[in-house]
VONU-616730 format. One record per residue (C-alpha): residue in three letters; x, y, z. Coordinates in steps of 0.02 Angstrom, whole numbers. Last residue first. Layout:
<doros>
ALA / X / Y / Z
...
</doros>
This chain:
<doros>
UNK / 4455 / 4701 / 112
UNK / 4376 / 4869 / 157
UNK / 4556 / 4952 / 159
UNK / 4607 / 4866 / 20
UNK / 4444 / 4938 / -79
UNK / 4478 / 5105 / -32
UNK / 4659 / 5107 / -71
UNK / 4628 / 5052 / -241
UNK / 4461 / 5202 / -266
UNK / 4607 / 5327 / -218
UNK / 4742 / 5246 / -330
UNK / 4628 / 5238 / -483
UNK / 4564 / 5409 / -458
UNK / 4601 / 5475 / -625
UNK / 4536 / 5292 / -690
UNK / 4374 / 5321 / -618
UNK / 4359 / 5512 / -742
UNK / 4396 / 5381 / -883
UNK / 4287 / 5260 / -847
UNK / 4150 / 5370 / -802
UNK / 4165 / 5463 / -994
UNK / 4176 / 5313 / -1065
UNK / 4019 / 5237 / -999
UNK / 3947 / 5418 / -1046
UNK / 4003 / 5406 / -1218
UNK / 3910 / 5206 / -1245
UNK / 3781 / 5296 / -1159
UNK / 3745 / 5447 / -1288
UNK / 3783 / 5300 / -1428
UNK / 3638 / 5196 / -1379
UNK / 3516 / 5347 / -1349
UNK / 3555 / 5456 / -1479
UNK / 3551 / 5647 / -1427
UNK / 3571 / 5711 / -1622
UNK / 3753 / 5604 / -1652
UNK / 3854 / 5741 / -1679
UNK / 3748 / 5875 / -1562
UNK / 3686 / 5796 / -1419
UNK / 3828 / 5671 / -1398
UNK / 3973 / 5724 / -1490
UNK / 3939 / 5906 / -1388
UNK / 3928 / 5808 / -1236
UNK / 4087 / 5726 / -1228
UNK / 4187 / 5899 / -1275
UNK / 4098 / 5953 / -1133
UNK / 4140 / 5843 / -1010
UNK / 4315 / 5815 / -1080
UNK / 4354 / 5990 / -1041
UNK / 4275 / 5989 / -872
UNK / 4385 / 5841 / -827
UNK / 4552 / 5906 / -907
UNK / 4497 / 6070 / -785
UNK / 4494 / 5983 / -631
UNK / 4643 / 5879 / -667
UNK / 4748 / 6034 / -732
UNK / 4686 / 6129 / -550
UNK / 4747 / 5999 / -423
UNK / 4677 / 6115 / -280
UNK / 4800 / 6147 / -161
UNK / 4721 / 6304 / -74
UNK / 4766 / 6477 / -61
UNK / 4680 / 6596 / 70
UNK / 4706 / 6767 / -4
UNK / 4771 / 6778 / -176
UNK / 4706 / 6586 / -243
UNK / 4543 / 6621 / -167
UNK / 4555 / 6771 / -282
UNK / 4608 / 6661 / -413
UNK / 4451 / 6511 / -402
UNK / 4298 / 6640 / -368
UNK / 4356 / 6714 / -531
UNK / 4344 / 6559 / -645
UNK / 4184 / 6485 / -550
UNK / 4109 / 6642 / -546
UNK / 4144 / 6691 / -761
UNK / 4071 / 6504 / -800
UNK / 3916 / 6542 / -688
UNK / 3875 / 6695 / -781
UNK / 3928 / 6601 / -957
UNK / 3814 / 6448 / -941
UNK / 3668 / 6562 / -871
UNK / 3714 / 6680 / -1021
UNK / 3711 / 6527 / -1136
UNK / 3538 / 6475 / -1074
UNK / 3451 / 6645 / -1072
UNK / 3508 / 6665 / -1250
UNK / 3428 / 6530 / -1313
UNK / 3256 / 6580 / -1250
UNK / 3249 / 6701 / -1419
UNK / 3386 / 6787 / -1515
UNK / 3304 / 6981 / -1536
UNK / 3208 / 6993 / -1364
UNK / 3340 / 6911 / -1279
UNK / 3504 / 7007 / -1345
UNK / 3496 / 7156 / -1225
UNK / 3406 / 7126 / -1080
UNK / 3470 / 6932 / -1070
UNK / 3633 / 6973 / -1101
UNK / 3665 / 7136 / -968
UNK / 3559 / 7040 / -821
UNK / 3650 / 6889 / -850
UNK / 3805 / 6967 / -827
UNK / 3790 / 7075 / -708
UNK / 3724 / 6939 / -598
UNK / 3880 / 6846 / -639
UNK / 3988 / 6986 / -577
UNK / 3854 / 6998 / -449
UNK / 3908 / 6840 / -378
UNK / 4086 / 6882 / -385
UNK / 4083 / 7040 / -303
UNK / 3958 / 6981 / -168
UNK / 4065 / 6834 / -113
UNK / 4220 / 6947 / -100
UNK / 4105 / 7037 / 10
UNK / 4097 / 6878 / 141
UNK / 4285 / 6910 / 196
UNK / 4225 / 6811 / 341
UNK / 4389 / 6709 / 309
UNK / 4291 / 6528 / 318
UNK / 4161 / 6607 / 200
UNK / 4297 / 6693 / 84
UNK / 4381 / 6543 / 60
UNK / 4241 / 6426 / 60
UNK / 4180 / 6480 / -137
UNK / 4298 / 6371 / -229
UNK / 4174 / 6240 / -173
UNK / 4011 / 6342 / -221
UNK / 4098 / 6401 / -398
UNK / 4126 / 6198 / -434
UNK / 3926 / 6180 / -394
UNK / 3906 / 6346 / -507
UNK / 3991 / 6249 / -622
UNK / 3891 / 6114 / -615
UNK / 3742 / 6205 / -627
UNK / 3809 / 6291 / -797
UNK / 3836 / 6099 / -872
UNK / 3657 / 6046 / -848
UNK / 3589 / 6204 / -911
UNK / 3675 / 6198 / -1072
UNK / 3632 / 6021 / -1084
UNK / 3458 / 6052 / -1063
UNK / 3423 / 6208 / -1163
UNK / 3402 / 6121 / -1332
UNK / 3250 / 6059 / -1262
UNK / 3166 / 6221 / -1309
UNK / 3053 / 6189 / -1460
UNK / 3008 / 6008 / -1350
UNK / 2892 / 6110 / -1251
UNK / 2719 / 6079 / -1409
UNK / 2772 / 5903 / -1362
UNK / 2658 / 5886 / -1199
UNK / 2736 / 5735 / -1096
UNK / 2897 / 5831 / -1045
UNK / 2945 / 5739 / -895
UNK / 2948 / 5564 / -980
UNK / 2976 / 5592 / -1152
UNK / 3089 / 5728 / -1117
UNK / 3188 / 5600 / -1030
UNK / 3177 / 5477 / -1173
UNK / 3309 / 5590 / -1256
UNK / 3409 / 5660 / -1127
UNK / 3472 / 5504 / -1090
UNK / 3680 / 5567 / -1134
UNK / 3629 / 5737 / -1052
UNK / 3579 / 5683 / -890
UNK / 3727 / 5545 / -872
UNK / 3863 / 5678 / -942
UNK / 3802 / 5781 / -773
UNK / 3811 / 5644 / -666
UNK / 3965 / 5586 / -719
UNK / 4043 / 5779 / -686
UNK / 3963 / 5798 / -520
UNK / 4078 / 5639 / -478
UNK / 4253 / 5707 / -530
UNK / 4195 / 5902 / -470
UNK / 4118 / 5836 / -295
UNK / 4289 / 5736 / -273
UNK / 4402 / 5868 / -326
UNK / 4323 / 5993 / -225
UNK / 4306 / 5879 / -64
UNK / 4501 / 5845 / -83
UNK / 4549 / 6016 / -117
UNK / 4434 / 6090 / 66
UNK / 4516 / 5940 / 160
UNK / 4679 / 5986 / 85
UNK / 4657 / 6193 / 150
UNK / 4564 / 6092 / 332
UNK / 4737 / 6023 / 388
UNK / 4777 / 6106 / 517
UNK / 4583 / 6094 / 569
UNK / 4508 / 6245 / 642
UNK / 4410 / 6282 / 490
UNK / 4328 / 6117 / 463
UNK / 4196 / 6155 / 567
UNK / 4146 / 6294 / 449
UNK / 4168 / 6157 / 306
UNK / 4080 / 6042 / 377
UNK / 3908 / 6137 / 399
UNK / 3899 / 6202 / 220
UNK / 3940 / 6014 / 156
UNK / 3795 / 5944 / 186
UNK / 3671 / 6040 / 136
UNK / 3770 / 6100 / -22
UNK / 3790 / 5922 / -85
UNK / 3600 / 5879 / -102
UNK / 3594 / 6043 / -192
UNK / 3698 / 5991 / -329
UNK / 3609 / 5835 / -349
UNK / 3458 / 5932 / -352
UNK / 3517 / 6057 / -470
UNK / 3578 / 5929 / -604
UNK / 3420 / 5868 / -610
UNK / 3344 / 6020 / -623
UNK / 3389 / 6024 / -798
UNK / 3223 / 5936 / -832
UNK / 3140 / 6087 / -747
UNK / 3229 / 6203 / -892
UNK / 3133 / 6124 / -1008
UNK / 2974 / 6172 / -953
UNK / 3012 / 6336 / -894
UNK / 3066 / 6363 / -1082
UNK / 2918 / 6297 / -1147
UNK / 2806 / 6421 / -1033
UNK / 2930 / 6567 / -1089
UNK / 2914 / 6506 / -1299
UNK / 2707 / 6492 / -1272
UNK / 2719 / 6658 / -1173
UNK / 2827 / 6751 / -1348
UNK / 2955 / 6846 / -1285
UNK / 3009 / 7010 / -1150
UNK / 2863 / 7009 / -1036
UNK / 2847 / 6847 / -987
UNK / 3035 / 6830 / -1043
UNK / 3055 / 6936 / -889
UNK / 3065 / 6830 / -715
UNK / 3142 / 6655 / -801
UNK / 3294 / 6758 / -872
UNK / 3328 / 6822 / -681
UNK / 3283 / 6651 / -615
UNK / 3477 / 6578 / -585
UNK / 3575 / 6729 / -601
UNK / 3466 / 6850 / -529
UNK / 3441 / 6714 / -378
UNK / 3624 / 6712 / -342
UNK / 3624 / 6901 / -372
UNK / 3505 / 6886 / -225
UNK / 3647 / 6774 / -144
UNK / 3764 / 6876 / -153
UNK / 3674 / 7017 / -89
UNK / 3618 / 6905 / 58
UNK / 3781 / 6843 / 79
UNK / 3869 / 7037 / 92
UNK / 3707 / 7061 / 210
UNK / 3766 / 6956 / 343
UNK / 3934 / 6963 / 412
UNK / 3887 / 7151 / 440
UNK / 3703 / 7087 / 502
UNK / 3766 / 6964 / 612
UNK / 3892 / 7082 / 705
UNK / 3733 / 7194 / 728
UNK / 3645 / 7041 / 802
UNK / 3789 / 6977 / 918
UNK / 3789 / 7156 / 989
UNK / 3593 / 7184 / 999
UNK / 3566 / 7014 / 1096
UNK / 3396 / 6993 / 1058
UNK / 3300 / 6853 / 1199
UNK / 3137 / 6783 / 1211
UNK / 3184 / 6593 / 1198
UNK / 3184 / 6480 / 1059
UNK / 3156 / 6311 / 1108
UNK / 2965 / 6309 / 1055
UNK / 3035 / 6337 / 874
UNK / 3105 / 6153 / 879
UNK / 2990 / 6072 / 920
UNK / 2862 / 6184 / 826
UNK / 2952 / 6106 / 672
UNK / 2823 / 6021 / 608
UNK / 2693 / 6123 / 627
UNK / 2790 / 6273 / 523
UNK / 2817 / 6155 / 385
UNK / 2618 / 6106 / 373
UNK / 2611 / 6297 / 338
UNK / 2726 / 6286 / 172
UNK / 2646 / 6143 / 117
UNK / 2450 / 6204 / 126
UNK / 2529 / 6370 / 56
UNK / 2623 / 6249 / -97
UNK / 2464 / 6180 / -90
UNK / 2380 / 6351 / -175
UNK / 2495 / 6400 / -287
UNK / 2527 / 6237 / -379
UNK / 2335 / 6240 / -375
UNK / 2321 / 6404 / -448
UNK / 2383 / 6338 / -627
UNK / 2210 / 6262 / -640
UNK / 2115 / 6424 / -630
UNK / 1970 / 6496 / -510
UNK / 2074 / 6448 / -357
UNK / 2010 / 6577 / -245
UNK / 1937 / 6442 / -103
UNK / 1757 / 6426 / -171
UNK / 1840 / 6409 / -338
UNK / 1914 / 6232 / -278
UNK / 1732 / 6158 / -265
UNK / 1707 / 6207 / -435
UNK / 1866 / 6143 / -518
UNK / 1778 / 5973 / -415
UNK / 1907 / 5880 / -330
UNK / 2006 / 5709 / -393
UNK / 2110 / 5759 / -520
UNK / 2206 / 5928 / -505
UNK / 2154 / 5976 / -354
UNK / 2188 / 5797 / -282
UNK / 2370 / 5806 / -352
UNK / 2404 / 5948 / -277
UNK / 2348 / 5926 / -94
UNK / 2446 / 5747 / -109
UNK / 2592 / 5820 / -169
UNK / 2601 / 5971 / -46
UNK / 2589 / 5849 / 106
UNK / 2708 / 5739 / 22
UNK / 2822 / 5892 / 13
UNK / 2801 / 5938 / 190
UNK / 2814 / 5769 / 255
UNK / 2976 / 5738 / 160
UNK / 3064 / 5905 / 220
UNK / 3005 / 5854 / 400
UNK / 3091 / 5679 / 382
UNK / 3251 / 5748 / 299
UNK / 3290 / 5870 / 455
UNK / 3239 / 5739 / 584
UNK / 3366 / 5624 / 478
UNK / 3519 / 5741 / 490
UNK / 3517 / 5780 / 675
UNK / 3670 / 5833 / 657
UNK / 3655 / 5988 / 777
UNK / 3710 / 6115 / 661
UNK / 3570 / 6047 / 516
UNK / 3451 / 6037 / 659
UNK / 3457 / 6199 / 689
UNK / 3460 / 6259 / 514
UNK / 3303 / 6200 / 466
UNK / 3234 / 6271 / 649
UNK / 3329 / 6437 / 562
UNK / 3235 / 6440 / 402
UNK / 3059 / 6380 / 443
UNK / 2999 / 6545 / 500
UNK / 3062 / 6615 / 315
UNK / 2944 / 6467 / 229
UNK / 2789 / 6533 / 331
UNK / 2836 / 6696 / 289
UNK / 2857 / 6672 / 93
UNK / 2711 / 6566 / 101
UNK / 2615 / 6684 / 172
UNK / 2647 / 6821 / 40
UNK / 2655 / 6719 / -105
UNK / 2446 / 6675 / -56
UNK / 2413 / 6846 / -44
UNK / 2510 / 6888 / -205
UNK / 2408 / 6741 / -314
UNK / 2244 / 6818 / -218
UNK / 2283 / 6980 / -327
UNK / 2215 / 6870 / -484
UNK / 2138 / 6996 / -598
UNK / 2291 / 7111 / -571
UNK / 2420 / 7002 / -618
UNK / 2517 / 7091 / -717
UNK / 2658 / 7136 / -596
UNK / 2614 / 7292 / -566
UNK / 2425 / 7263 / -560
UNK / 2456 / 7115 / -435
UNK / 2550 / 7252 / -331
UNK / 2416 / 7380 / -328
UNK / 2287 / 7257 / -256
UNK / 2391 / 7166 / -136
UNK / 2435 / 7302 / -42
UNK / 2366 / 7284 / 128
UNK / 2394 / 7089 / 108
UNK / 2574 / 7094 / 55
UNK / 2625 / 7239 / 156
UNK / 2588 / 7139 / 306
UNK / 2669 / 6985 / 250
UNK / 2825 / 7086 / 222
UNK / 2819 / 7150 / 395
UNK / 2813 / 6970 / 481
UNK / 2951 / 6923 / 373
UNK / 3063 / 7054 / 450
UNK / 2987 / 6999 / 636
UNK / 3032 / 6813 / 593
UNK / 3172 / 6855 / 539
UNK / 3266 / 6936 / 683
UNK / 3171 / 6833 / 809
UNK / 3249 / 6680 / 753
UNK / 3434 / 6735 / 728
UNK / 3413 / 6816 / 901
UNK / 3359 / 6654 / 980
UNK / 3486 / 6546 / 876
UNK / 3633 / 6681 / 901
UNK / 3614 / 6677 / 1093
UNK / 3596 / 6492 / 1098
UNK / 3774 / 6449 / 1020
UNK / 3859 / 6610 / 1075
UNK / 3966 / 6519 / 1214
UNK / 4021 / 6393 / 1074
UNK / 4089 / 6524 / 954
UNK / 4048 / 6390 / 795
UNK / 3865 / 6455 / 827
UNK / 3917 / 6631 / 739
UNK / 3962 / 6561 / 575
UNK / 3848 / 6411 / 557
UNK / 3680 / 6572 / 599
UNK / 3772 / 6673 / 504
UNK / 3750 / 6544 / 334
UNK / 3547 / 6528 / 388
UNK / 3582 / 6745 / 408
UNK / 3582 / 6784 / 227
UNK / 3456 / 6905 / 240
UNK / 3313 / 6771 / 255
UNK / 3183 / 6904 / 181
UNK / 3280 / 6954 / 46
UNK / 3343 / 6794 / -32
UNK / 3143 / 6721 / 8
UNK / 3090 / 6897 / -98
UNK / 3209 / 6836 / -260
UNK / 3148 / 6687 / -260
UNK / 2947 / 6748 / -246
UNK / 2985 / 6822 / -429
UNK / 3048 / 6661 / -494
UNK / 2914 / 6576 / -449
UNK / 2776 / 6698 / -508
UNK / 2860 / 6680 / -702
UNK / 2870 / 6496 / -701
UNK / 2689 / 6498 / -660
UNK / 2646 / 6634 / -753
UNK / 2738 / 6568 / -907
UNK / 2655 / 6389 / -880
UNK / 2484 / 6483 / -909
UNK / 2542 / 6537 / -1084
UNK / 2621 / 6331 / -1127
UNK / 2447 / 6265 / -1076
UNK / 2410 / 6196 / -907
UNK / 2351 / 6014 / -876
UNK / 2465 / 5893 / -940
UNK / 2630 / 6025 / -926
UNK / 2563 / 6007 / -726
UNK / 2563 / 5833 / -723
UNK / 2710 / 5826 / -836
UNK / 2789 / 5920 / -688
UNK / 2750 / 5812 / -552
UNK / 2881 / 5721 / -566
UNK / 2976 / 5865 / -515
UNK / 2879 / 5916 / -369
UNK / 2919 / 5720 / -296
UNK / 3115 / 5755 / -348
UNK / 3100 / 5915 / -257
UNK / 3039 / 5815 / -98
UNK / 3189 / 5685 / -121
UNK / 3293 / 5804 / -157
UNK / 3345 / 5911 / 5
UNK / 3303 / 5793 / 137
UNK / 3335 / 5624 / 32
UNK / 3515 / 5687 / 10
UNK / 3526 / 5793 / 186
UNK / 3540 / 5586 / 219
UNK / 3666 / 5561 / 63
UNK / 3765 / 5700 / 129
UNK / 3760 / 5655 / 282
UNK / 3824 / 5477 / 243
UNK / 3971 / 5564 / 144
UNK / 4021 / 5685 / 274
UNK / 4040 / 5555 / 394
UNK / 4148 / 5482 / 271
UNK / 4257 / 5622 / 246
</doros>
C-alpha cells in the first residue's frame, strides 16, 4: 500500500501536472476565442477521443495482462508495438488522402488542415502508448512523469507564444488562419516532441510479431476497447453533438464549464495510473480480494473530500478559470460533473474483477450500459431541455456503472467491500453539496465551513486506521 501511494503521487505529477498546465490555460483560451469558436474546439476534441479509443484497441491494459506471464514479457512489448503502430499508420493515411471529404462531413470543410493536423497527432500520440506503458510496468515512475511534463511544457510554451507573442500573420503561413487553431496546432508540436522523447524506449523494440500471443491479445483486447469507446461516448458523447444539436454560444459555455470539472478528472486520473499496474500484480496475492476493498474504500473516503472541496470553492473558481462571464450560464454543471467522475472513479475500482478474471466483456456490457444511456438522453431530451441534460445523463450513466459493475463483481469474483460505509459516504456527499450550491447559492464561507465537516466526518470513519498510522510512525 505504501508503495502504491508514492507511485501514485509520482504517476501524480505525470498524469496531472501537464493537464493541470492545459487547464490553466483555459481562461487563456476563453480570453481569446468567443463562446461559437469554443464549440469547435470542444467539439474537434471530443471527436479525436473517440479515434485514440479506436486506434489503441485496448491493448495498453493487454500489454499489463500479457507481461505478468514473465516468459512473454518482450514478446508482447514488440508485438504490442508493431500492432499499433501499423493500425495508426493506416489511419494517418486515410486522414491526409481524405481530408477534403471528411472536413465537409464534419462541418469543417473550410478548415480541412484541422483533420490533417488530428490525424498526426492521433498517430504520434498512438506510438507513444506502449513506451508509456513500458515504463509504467517497469516502475520507472519518474522517467514516465518527466516525459509527460516535457511534452506539455513543450505544448504550453508553443501555445502561449501563438497566442501572444507571434504575429496572427506569421502563424497563417503555417495554416493557422484562426486563433482557436493554435490549440490545434501545438498540441501537433506536443504530440511529436512525445515521440522524441521516448525513442529510448522505442529503439528497444525489436522486429518481431508473434501471431499467437497477438491473436490472444486481440480476444482479451477488443472487449476493452469497446468498453472503453463507450467510455469515451459517455464522457464526450454530449460534448460531440450539441454543436449540432443547441445553440454554439450555450456548447462553447458548456465546454467551458465542464473544464472546471476537470478537476475531479485529474485527481481521478492520477489514481488510475497507478493503480492499473498493482492491481494485475496483485492477482496472485492470497490476499489480493481485501487489498482490492481496502484500496476502494480508501480512494472512495478521500475522492469524496476532494470532490466536496471543488464544489464548496466553486465560486471564486469560475472567477479564476472562467474569466469571460458570458460561460457562467452553465456553471450549474460543475457539481454535477464533479460527483459523476467520482463515480466513475468508484465504477473503475469495482471494475478489477472482470480485469483480473479476463472476463473483459462484462466490462463492455456495463460500459455501454452507460453509453446507452447517454446516447438515448442526450438525443432525445437535449435539443428541448438545453446543456442541462448532458450533465444529469453523465451523472446518471456513470451512476447506473458504478451500481452494476458492483453486483456482478459481487456474482463472480466477490469482494469484501464494506458497502453501507461506502454508500453513507456518497450519501452525505451529496446531501452536503446540495446545502452548499443550492441552499446557500455556492457561498464561500459557509461552502467551507460544510466541507470542513464533511472531512471530519469521513476522518472520523477511519479513526482507527489514521490511529494506527500515527503509532506506528511514533
Amino acid at each position: 500500500m505504501k508503495r502504491l501511494l508514492n507511485e501514485t503521487i509520482i504517476y501524480g505529477i505525470g498524469a496531472i501536472l501537464p493537464r493541470i498546465i492545459i487547464f490553466l490555460l483555459n481562461p487563456l483560451y476563453i480570453h481569446h476565442i468567443n463562446k461559437d469558436e469554443f464549440a469547435q474546439f470542444t467539439n474537434l476534441y471530443a471527436l479525436i477521443s473517440f479515434v485514440n479509443i479506436v486506434l489503441t484497441f485496448g491493448f495498453e491494459t493487454a500489454y499489463f495482462r500479457f507481461s505478468s506471464d514473465g516468459e512473454n514479457k518482450s514478446k508482447t512489448f514488440n508485438t504490442s508495438f508493431w500492432f499499433l503502430a501499423a493500425f495508426s499508420a493506416f489511419f494517418l493515411i486515410l486522414c491526409l488522402l481524405f481530408n477534403q471529404p471528411i472536413a465537409n462531413v464534419l462541418g469543417y470543410g473550410e478548415n480541412p488542415e484541422y483533420i490533417r493536423w488530428f490525424g498526426w497527432i492521433a498517430f504520434f500520440d498512438t506510438l507513444c502508448v506502449i513506451p508509456f506503458a513500458w515504463l509504467r510496468y517497469h516502475n520507472k515512475p519518474v522517467t514516465y512523469s518527466m516525459i509527460r511534463v516535457v511534452q506539455s511544457l513543450i505544448q504550453t510554451v508553443i501555445v502561449i507564444a501563438l497566442f501572444l507573442y507571434i504575429p496572427l500573420e506569421f502563424a497563417r503561413q503555417f495554416g493557422m488562419n484562426e486563433k482557436v487553431s493554435f490549440p490545434f496546432y501545438s498540441n501537433l508540436l506536443g504530440s511529436f516532441a512525445g515521440v522524441l522523447l521516448l525513442l529510448p524506449i522505442i529503439f528497444k523494440v525489436k522486429f518481431e510479431f508473434a501471431k499467437d500471443l497477438f491473436l490472444r491479445m486481440i480476444k482479451y483486447s477488443w472487449p476493452i476497447m469497446v468498453a472503453g469507446f463507450a467510455f469515451m461516448i459517455n464522457e464526450n458523447f454530449d460534448k460531440a453533438i450539441q454543436y449540432f444539436f443547441i445553440n454554439e454560444g450555450d456548447a462553447g459555455a458548456y465546454g467551458g464549464c465542464y473544464k472546471l470539472a476537470v478537476l475531479m478528472t485529474l485527481f481521478v486520473t492520477a489514481y488510475r495510473m497507478g493503480i492499473e499496474p498493482f492491481f494485475f500484480k496483485q492477482m496472485q496475492n492470497e490476499n489480493a480480494k481485501l487489498t482490492y476493498a481496502k484500496v476502494t474504500e480508501y480512494f472512495t473516503f478521500f475522492a469524496s473530500i476532494v470532490a466536496m472541496g471543488i464544489i464548496a470553492n466553486i465560486s471564486w473558481l469560475k472567477m479564476i478559470f472562467i474569466p469571460n462571464k458570458s460561460y457562467w450560464t452553465a456553471v450549474d454543471i460543475i457539481p454535477i460533473i464533479v460527483i459523476a467522475n467520482l463515480f466513475f472513479g468508484i465504477y473503475y475500482n469495482l471494475s478489477t474483477w472482470y480485469k483480473v478474471t479476463d472476463r473483459t466483456k462484462f466490462g463492455t456490457l456495463i460500459s455501454w450500459t452507460g453509453g446507452i444511456i447517454t446516447i438515448v438522453l442526450n438525443l432525445v431530451l437535449l435539443k428541448k431541455y438545453g446543456f442541462m441534460v448532458s450533465a444529469w445523463t453523465t451523472l446518471a450513466a456513470y451512476f447506473a456503472m458504478m451500481v452494476l459493475s458492483y453486483f456482478l463483481g459481487q456474482k463472480y469474483y466477490p469482494i469484501p467491500y464494506r458497502i453501507k460505509k461506502l454508500g453513507i459516504c456518497l450519501l452525505l456527499l451529496v446531501i452536503f453539496s446540495i446545502i452548499s450550491y443550492k441552499v446557500f447559492d455556492a457561498n464561500f464561507w459557509i461552502g467551507n465551513l460544510l466541507f470542513l465537516t464533511f472531512a471530519g466526518i469521513i476522518l472520523y470513519f477511519e479513526k482507527d486506521f489514521i490511529l494506527g498510522k500515527l503509532k506506528k510512525q511514533a
